[in-house]
C-alpha positions as CSV (number, residue, x, y, z in Angstrom):
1,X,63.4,50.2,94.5
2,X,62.4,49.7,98.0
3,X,61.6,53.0,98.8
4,X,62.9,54.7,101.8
5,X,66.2,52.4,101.1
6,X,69.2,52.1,98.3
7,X,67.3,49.0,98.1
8,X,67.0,48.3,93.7
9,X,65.8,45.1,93.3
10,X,64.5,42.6,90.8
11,X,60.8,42.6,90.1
12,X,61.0,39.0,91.0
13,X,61.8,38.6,94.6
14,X,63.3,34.9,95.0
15,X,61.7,32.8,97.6
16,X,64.6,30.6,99.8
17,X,61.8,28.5,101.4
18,X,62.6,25.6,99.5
19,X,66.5,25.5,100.1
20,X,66.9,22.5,102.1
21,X,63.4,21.7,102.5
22,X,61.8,19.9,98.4
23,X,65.7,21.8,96.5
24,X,68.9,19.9,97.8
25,X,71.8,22.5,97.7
26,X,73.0,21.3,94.1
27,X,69.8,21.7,93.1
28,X,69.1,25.5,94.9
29,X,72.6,26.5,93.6
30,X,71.5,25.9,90.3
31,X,68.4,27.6,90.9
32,X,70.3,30.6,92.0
33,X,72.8,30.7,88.8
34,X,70.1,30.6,86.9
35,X,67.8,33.7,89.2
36,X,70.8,35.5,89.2
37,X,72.0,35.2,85.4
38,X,68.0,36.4,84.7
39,X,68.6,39.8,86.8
40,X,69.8,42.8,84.8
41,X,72.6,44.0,85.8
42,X,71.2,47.3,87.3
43,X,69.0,45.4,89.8
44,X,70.2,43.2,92.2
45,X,68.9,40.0,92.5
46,X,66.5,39.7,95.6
47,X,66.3,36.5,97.6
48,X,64.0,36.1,100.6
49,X,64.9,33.7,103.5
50,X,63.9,33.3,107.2
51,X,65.9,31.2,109.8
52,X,62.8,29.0,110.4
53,X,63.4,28.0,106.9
54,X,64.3,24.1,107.4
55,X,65.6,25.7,110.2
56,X,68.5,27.5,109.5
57,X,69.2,25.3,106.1
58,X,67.9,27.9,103.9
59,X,69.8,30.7,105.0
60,X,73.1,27.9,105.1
61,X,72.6,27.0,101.6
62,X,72.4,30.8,100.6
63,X,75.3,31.8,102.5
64,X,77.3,29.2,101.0
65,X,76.7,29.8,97.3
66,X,77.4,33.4,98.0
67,X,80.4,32.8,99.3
68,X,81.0,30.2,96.3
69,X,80.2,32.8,93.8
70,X,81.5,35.8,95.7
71,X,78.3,37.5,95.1
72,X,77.8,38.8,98.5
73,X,78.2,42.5,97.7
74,X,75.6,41.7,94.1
75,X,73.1,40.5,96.3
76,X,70.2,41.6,98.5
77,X,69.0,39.4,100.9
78,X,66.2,39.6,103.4
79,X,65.8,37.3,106.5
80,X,63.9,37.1,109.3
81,X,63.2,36.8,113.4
82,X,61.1,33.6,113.7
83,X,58.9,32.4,116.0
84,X,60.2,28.9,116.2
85,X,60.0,27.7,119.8
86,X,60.5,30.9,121.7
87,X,58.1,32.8,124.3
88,X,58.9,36.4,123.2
89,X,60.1,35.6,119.4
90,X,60.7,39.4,119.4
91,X,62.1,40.3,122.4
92,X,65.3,42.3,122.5
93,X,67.6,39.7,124.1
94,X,65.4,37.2,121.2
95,X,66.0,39.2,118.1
96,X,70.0,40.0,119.1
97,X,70.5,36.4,119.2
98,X,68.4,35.4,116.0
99,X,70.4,38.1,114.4
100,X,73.4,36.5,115.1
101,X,72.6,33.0,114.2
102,X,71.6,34.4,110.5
103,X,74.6,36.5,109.8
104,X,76.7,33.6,110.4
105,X,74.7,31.1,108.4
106,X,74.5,33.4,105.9
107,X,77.8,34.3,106.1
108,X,78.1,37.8,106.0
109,X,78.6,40.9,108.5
110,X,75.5,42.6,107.6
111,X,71.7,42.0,106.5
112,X,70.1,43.9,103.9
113,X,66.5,43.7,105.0
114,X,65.8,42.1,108.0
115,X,61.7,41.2,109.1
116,X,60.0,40.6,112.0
117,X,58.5,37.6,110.7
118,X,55.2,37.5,112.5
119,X,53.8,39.7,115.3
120,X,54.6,39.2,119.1
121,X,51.9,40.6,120.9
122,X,54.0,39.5,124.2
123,X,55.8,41.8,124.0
124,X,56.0,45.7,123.4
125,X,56.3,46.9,120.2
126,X,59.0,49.4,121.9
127,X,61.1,47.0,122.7
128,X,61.0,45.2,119.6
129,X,61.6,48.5,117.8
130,X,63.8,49.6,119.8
131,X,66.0,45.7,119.4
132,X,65.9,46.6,115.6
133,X,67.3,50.0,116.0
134,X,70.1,49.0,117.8
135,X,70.9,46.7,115.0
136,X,71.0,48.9,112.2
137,X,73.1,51.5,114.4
138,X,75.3,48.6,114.6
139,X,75.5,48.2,111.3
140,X,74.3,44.9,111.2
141,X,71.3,45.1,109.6
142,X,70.7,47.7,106.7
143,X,66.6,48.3,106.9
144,X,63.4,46.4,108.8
145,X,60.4,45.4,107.7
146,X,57.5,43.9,109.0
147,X,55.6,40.5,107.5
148,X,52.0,39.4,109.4
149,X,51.3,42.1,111.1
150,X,47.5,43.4,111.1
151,X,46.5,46.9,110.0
152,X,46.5,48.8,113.4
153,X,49.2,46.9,114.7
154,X,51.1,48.1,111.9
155,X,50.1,51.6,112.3
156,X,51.0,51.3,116.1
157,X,54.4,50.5,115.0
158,X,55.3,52.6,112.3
159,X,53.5,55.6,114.7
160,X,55.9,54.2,117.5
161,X,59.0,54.3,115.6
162,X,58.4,57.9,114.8
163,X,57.4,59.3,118.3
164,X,60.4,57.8,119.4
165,X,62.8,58.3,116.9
166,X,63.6,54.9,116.0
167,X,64.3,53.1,112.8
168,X,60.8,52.1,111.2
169,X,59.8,49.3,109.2
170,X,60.4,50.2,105.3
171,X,58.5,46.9,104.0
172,X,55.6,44.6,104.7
173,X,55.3,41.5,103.5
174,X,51.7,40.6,103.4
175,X,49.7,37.2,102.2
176,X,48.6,38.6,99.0
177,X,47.7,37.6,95.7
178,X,45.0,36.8,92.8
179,X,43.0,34.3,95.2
180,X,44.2,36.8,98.5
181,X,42.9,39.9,98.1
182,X,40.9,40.4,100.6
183,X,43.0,41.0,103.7
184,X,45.7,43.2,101.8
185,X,43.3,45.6,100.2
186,X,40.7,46.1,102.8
187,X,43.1,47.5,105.7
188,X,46.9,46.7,105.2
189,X,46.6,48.7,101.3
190,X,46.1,51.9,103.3
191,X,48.5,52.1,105.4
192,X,51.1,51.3,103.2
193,X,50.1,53.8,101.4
194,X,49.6,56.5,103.9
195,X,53.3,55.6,105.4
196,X,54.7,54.9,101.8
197,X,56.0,51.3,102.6
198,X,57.1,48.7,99.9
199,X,55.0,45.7,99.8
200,X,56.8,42.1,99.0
201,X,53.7,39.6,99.3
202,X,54.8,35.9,100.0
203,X,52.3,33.4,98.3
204,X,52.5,35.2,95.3
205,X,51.4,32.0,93.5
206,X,48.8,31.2,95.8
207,X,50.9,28.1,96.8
208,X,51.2,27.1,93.7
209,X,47.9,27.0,92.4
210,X,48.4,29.5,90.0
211,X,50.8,28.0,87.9
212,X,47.7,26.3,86.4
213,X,48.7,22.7,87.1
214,X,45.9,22.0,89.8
215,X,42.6,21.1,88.7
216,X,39.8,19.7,90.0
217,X,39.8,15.1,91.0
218,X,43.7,15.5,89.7
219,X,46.4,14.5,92.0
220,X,49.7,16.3,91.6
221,X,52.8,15.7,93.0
222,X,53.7,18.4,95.5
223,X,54.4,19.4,99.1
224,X,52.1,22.4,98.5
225,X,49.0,20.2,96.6
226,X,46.8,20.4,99.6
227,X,47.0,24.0,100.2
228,X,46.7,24.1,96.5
229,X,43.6,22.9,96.2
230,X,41.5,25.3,98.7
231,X,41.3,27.2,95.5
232,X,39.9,24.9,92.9
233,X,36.3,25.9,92.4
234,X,34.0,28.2,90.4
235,X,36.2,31.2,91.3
236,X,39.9,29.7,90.8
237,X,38.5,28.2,87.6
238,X,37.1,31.9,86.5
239,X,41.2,33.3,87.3
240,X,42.6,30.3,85.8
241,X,40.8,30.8,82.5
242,X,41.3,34.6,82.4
243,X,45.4,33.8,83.3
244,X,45.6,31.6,80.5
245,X,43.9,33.5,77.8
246,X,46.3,36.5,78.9
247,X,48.9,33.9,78.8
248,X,48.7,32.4,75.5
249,X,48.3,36.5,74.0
250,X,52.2,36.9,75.2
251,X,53.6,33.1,74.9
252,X,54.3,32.9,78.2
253,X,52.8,30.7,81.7
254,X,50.1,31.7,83.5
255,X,52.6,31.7,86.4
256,X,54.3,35.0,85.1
257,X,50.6,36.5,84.3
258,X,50.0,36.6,87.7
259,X,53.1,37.0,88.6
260,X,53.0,40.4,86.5
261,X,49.8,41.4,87.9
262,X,51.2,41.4,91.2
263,X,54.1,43.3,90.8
264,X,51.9,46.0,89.1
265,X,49.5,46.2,92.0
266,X,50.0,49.9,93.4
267,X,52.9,49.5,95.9
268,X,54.0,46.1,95.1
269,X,57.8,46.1,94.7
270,X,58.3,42.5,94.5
271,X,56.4,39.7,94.7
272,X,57.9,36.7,96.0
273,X,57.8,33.1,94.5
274,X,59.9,29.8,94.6
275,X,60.8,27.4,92.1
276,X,62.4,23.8,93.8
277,X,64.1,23.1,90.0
278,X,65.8,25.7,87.1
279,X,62.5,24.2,85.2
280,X,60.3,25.7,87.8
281,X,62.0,28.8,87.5
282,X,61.8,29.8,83.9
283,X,58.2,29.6,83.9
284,X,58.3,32.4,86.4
285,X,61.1,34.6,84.9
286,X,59.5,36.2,81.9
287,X,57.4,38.0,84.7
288,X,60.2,40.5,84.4
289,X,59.8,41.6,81.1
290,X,56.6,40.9,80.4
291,X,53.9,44.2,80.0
292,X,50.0,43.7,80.8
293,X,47.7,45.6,79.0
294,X,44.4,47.6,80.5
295,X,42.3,45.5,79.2
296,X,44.5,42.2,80.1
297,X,44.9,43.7,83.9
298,X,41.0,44.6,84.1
299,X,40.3,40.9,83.2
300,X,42.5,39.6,85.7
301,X,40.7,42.1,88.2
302,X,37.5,41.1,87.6
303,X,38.3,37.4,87.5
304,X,39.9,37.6,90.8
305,X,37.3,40.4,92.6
């Protein structure tokens, strides 16, 4: 659960990124049925979308196989205030119109968890704050949640929110995984804590590098190969081999290792990751039910420190 919310989600939070962008919409409603069929039935399957997402076609796609399915109400769904091409991406007169733009792609009168995707620093955090808290008085958007915002920036909004009685950010969505550890556990970790904020970290897989297929003079197939490989080297090599020994102890990928890992990382609700086929999926879905041992997570931490 998300806490401060209703909020109980899957441990694996969905990534739409790739709706409309490397998954056609056959191919992302299949990768839906199959998320969603995955999810026990007393979590709701959590999908993460933006409206910069192949701008707008992410959130399009999702709205239609909702519809589809009538799964609206099984559903949560978090979206987010771009920057795009706007001056003041979170203004007030911004965010009420990017607001409206997703709830009609998305087709539905309300948003469950809706982020300001990246920091405006043009404009006061009052007036974003204040934008957001109009919106879920409205009753068009549930709970907020920051992504990319810096440690004191973070702390100047939550500590805004509460001087001024407005809704606060339940969530942050940091960069954060095996390879990125740095920037979430040596500032954004303690403020979570201290305000008791979920954490949903995008890159989960450290854009795809650790699924395991990337290795060093190998050319693979992917929109994501060149942020990829940034991590090939003595280190990546060092998580890689400590994944798959982990791996091959449980029968599953090294995907859901560090997947797992993730989710257990104090408060880590769900990590988010995308598969662009059903294929790519199921390597990630035994995540859920997969258990780590000490030993295994102390391995992983060491690899990775």
């Amino acid at each position: 659960m998300i806490p401060g919310t209703d909020l109980t989600v899957s441990d694996l939070c969905l990534g739409g990124n790739v709706f409309g962008w490397t998954a056609d919409e056959p191919t992302s409603f299949a990768v839906l049925d199959r998320f969603t069929d995955a999810t026990v039935s007393t979590l709701a399957p959590f999908v993460d979308t933006a409206e910069s997402y192949g701008r707008g076609a992410s959130e399009e796609i999702l709205g239609n196989w909702m519809t589809e399915r009538g799964l609206h109400d099984r559903m949560v769904v978090a979206t987010k205030a771009s920057r795009l091409e706007k001056e003041h991406p979170l203004s007030a007169a911004e965010i009420r119109t990017a607001v409206e733009g997703s709830l009609r792609r998305l087709q539905t009168d309300r948003i469950d968890l809706y982020y300001a995707h990246y920091d405006d620093g043009s404009t006061p955090l009052e007036e974003t704050l204040r934008a957001f808290d109009e919106l879920v008085q409205a009753g068009k958007v549930r709970y907020v949640a920051a992504s990319n915002y810096s440690p004191d920036r973070l702390t100047e909004a939550l500590e805004t929110s509460g001087r001024r009685g407005l809704t606060r950010y339940v969530a942050l969505q940091p960069h954060y995984n095996l390879m990125e550890r740095a920037v979430y556990e040596d500032g954004l970790r303690d403020v979570v804590a201290a305000h008791e904020l979920g954490v949903l970290p995008y890159y989960a897989l450290a854009k795809g590098f650790l699924t395991g297929k990337y290795r060093a003079g190998e050319q693979v197939d992917s929109p994501r190969a060149e942020g990829a490989s940034a991590y090939v080297g003595e280190r990546g090599d060092r998580v890689l081999a400590a994944l798959r020994q982990v791996a091959e102890a449980h029968g599953v990928t090294v995907a859901a290792v560090a997947l797992r890992w993730l989710a257990d990382r104090p408060t880590v609700v769900s990590p988010i990751a995308s598969g662009r086929s059903v294929e790519q999926l199921a390597d990630l879905l035994p995540m859920q039910d997969l258990v780590l041992t000490e030993e295994q997570t102390q391995a992983l931490d060491t690899a990775s420190a």
